[in-house]
PASEBA-1860 file (N, C-alpha, C; in nm, 3 decimals):
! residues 150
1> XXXXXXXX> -1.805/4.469/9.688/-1.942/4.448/9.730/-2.038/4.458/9.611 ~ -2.014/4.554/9.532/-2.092/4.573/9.417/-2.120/4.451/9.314 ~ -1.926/4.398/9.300/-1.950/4.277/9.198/-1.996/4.195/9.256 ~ -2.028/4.147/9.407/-2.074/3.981/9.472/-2.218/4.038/9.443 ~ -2.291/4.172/9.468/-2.433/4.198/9.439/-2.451/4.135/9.302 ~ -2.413/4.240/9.174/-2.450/4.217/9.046/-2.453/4.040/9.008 ~ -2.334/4.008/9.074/-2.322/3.838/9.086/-2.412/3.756/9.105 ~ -2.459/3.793/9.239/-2.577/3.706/9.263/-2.723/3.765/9.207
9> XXXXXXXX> -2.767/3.900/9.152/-2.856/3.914/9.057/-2.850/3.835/8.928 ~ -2.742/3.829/8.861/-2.722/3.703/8.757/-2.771/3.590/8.806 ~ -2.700/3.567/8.886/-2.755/3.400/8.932/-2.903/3.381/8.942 ~ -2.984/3.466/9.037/-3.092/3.478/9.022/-3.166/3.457/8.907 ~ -3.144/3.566/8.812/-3.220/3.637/8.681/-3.211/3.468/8.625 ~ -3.089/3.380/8.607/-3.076/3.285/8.534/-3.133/3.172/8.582 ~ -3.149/3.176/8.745/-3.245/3.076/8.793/-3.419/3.092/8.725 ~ -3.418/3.243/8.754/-3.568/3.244/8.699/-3.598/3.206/8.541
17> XXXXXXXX> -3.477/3.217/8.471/-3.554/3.222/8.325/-3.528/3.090/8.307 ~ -3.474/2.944/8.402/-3.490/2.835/8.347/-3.610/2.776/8.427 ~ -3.659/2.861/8.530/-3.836/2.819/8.576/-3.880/2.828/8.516 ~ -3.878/2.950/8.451/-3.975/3.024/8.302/-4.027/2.894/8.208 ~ -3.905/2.879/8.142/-3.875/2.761/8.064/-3.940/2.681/8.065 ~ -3.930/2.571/8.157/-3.993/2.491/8.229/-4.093/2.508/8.258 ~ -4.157/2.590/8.278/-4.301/2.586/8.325/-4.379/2.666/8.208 ~ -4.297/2.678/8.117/-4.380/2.714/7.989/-4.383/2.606/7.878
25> XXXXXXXX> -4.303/2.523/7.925/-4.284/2.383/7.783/-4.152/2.373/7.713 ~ -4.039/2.477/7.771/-3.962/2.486/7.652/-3.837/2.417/7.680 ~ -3.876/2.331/7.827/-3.769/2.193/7.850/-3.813/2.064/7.807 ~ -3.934/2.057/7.734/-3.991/1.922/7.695/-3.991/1.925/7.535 ~ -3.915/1.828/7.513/-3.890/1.798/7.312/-4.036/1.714/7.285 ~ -4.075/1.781/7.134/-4.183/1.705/7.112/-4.170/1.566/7.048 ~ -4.272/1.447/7.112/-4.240/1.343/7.012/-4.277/1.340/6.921 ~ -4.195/1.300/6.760/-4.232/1.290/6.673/-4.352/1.164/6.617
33> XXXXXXXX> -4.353/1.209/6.528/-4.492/1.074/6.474/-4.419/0.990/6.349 ~ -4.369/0.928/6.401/-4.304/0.823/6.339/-4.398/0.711/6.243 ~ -4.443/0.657/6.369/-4.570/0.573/6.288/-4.721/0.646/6.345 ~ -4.768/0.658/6.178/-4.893/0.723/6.181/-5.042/0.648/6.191 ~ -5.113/0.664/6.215/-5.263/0.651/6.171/-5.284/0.654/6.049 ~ -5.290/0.612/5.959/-5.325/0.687/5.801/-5.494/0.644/5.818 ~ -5.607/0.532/5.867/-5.728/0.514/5.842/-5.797/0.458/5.963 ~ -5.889/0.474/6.014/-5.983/0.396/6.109/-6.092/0.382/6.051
41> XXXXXXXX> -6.155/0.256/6.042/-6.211/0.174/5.941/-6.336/0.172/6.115 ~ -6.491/0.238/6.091/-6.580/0.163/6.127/-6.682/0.113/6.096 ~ -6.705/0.153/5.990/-6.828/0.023/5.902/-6.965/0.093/5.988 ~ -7.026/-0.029/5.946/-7.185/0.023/6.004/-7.187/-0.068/6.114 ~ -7.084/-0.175/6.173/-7.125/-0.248/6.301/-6.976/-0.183/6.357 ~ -6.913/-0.047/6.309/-6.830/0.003/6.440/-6.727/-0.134/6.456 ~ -6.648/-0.160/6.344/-6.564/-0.276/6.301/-6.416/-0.232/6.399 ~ -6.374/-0.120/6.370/-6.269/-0.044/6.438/-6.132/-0.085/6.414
49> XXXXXXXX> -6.109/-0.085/6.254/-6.000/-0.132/6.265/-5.909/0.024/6.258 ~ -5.766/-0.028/6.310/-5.646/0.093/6.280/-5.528/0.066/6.213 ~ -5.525/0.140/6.099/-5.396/0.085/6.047/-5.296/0.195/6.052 ~ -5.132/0.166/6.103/-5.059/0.254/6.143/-4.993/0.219/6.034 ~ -4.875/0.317/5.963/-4.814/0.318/5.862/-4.672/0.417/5.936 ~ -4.508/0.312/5.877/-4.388/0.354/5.944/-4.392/0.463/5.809 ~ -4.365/0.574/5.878/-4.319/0.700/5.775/-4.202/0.742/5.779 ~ -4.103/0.683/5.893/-3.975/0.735/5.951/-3.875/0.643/5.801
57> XXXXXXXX> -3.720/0.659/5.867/-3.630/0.638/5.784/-3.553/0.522/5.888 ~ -3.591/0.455/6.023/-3.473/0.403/6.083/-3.574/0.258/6.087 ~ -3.512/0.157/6.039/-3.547/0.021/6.065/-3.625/-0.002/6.234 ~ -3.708/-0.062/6.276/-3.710/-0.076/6.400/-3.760/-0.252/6.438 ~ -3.681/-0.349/6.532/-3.710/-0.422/6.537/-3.866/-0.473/6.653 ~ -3.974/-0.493/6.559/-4.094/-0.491/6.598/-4.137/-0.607/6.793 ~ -4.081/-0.657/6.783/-4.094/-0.737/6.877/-4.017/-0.634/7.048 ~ -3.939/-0.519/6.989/-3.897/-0.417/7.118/-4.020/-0.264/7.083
65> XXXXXXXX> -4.112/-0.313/7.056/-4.243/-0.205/7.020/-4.337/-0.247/7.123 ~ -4.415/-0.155/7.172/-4.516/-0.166/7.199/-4.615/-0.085/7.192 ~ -4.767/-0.055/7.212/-4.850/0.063/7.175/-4.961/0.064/7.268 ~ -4.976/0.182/7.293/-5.065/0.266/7.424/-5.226/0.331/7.307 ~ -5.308/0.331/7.332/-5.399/0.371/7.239/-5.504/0.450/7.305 ~ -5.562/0.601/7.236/-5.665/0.659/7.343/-5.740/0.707/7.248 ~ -5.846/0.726/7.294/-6.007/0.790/7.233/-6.002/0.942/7.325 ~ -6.040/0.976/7.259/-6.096/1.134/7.291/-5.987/1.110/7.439
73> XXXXXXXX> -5.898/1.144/7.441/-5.771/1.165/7.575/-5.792/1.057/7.682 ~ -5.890/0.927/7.680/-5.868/0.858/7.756/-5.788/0.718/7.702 ~ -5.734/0.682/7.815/-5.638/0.579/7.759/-5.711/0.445/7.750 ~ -5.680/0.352/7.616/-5.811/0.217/7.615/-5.763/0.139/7.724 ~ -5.810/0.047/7.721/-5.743/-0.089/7.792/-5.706/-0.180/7.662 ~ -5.667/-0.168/7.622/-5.610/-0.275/7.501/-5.471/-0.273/7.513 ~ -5.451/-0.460/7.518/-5.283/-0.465/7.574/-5.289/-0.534/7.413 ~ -5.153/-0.441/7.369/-5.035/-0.466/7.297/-4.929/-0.418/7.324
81> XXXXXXXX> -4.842/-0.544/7.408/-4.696/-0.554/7.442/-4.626/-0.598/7.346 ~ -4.669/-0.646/7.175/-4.555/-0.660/7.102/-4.636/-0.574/6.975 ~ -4.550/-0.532/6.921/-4.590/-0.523/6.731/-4.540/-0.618/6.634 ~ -4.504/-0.744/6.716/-4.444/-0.892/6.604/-4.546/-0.921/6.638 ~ -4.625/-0.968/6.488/-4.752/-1.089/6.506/-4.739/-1.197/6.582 ~ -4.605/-1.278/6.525/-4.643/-1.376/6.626/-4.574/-1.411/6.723 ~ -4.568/-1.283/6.820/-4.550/-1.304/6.965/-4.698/-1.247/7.026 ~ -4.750/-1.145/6.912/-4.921/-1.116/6.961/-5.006/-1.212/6.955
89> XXXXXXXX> -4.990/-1.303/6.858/-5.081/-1.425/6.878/-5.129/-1.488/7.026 ~ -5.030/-1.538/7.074/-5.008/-1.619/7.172/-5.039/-1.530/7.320 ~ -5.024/-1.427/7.316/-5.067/-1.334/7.429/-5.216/-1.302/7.491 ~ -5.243/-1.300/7.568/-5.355/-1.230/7.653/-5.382/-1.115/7.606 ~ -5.464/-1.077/7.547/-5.435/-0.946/7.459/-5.646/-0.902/7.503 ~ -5.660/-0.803/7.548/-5.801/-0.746/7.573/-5.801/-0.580/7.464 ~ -5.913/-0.616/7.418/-5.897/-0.496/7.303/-5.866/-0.475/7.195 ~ -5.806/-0.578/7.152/-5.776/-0.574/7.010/-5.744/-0.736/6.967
97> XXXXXXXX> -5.850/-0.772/6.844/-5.846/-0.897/6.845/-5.721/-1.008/6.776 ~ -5.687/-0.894/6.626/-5.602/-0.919/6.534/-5.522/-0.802/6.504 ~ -5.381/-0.846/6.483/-5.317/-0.781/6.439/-5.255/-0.818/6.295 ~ -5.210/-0.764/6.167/-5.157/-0.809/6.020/-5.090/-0.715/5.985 ~ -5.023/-0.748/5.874/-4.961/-0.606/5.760/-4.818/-0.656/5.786 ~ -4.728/-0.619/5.667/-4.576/-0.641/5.643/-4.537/-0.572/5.781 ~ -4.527/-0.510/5.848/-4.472/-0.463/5.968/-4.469/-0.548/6.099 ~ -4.559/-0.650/6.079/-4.599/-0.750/6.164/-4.574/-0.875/6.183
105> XXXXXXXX> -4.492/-0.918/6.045/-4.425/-1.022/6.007/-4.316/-0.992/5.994 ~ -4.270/-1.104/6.048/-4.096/-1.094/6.032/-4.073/-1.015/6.154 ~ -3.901/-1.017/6.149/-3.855/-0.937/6.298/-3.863/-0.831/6.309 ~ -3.903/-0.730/6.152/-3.848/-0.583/6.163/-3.972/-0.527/6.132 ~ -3.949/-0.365/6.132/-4.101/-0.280/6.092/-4.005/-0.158/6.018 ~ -4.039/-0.250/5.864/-3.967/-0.125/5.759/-4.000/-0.038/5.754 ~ -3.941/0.083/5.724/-4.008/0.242/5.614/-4.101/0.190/5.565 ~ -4.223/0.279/5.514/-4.336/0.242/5.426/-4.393/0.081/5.450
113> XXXXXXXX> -4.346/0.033/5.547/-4.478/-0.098/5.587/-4.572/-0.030/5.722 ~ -4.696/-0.114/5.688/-4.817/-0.071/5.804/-4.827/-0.199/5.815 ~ -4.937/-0.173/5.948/-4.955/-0.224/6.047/-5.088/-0.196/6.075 ~ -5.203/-0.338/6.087/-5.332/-0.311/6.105/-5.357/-0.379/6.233 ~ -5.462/-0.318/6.321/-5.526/-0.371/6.409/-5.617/-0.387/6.396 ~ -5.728/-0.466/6.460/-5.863/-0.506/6.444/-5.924/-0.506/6.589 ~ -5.948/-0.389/6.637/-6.007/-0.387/6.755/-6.104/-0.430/6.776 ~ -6.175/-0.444/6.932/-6.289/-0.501/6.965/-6.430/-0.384/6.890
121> XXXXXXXX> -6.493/-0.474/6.885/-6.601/-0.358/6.790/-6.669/-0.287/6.874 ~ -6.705/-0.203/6.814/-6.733/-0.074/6.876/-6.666/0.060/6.957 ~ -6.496/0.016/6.916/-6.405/0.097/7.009/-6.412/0.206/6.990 ~ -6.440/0.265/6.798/-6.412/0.397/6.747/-6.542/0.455/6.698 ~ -6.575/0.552/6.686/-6.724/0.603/6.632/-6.714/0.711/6.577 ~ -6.758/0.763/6.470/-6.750/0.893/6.355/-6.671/1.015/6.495 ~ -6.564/1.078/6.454/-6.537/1.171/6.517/-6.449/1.137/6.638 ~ -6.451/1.047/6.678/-6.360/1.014/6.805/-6.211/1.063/6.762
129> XXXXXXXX> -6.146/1.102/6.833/-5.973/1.138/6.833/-5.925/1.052/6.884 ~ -5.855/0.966/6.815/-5.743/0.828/6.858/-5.635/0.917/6.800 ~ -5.495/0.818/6.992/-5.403/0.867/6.948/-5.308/0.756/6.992 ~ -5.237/0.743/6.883/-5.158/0.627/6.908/-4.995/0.598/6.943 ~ -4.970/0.558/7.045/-4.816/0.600/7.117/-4.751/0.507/7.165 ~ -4.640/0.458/7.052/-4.557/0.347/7.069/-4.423/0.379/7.120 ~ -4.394/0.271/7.186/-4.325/0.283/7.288/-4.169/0.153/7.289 ~ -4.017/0.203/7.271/-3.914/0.138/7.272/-3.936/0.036/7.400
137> XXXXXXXX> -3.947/-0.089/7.455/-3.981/-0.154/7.548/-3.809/-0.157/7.617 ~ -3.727/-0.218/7.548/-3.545/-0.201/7.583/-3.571/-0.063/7.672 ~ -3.579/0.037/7.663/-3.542/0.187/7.713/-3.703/0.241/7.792 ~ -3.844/0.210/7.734/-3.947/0.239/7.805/-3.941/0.353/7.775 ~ -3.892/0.385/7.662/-3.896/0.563/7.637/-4.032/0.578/7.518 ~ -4.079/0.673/7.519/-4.219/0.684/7.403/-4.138/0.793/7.253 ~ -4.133/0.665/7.105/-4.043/0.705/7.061/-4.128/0.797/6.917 ~ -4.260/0.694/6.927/-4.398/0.800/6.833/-4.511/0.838/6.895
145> XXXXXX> -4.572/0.943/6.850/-4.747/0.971/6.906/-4.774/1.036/6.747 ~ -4.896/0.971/6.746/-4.980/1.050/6.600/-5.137/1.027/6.674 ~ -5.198/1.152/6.608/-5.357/1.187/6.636/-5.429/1.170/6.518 ~ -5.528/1.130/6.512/-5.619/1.085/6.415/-5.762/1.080/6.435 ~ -5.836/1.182/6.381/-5.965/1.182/6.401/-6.057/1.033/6.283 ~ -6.129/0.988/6.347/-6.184/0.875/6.322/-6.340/0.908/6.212
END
């Protein structure tokens, strides 16, 4: 009787410390920041451009990218479903007018190539927190986030 008690106090104790866990953060891995922010460009007419720069080490083919973009924690409306230029060309795209940079050409998005956007003007303003979170489209998994005060 003693060992089925102590038994099921274990079980317990071990149920609780993976609630714990969990409800403290320590079942969620952080995403890394793969591709960064390095500048947000707003000029005196609030131009808004963003240029992201790959800092990682793994090739990624740009056309299975996509990117989610927010100001001070709200999410924009600006659709970019590719990071290949020219499948962004040709798209319905609200929010961002142009996209350029070696990362954007061609099929792949090397180490050390960036990637500029040219948002609609007026998106970013002295101080705003943009955060930018690209996303494997194959898997729909979110594979960078980087923060960048403007």
């Amino acid at each position: 009787m003693l060992v089925i008690l102590f038994a099921f106090a274990a079980l317990v104790l071990a149920m609780l410390m993976m609630f714990a866990s969990f409800s403290l953060g320590g079942g969620e891995e952080e995403v890394p920041a793969i591709f960064k922010i390095t500048s947000i460009t707003h000029g005196t007419k609030y131009e808004s451009k963003v240029v992201l720069l790959h800092t990682g080490t793994v090739t990624y083919t740009n056309s299975n990218l996509m990117a989610k973009f927010y100001k001070n924690d709200q999410l924009l409306h600006a659709d970019i479903l590719t990071m290949h230029g020219e499948d962004f060309i040709p798209t319905q795209h609200h929010g961002v007018q142009t996209m350029g940079g070696a990362g954007c050409s061609g099929n792949t998005w090397l180490p050390g190539e960036r990637i500029a956007l040219d948002f609609s003007d007026r998106t970013f303003h002295p101080d705003d927190m943009v955060m930018a979170e690209i996303y494997d489209t194959t898997t729909g998994l979110i594979i960078s986030r980087h923060s960048f005060r403007a």
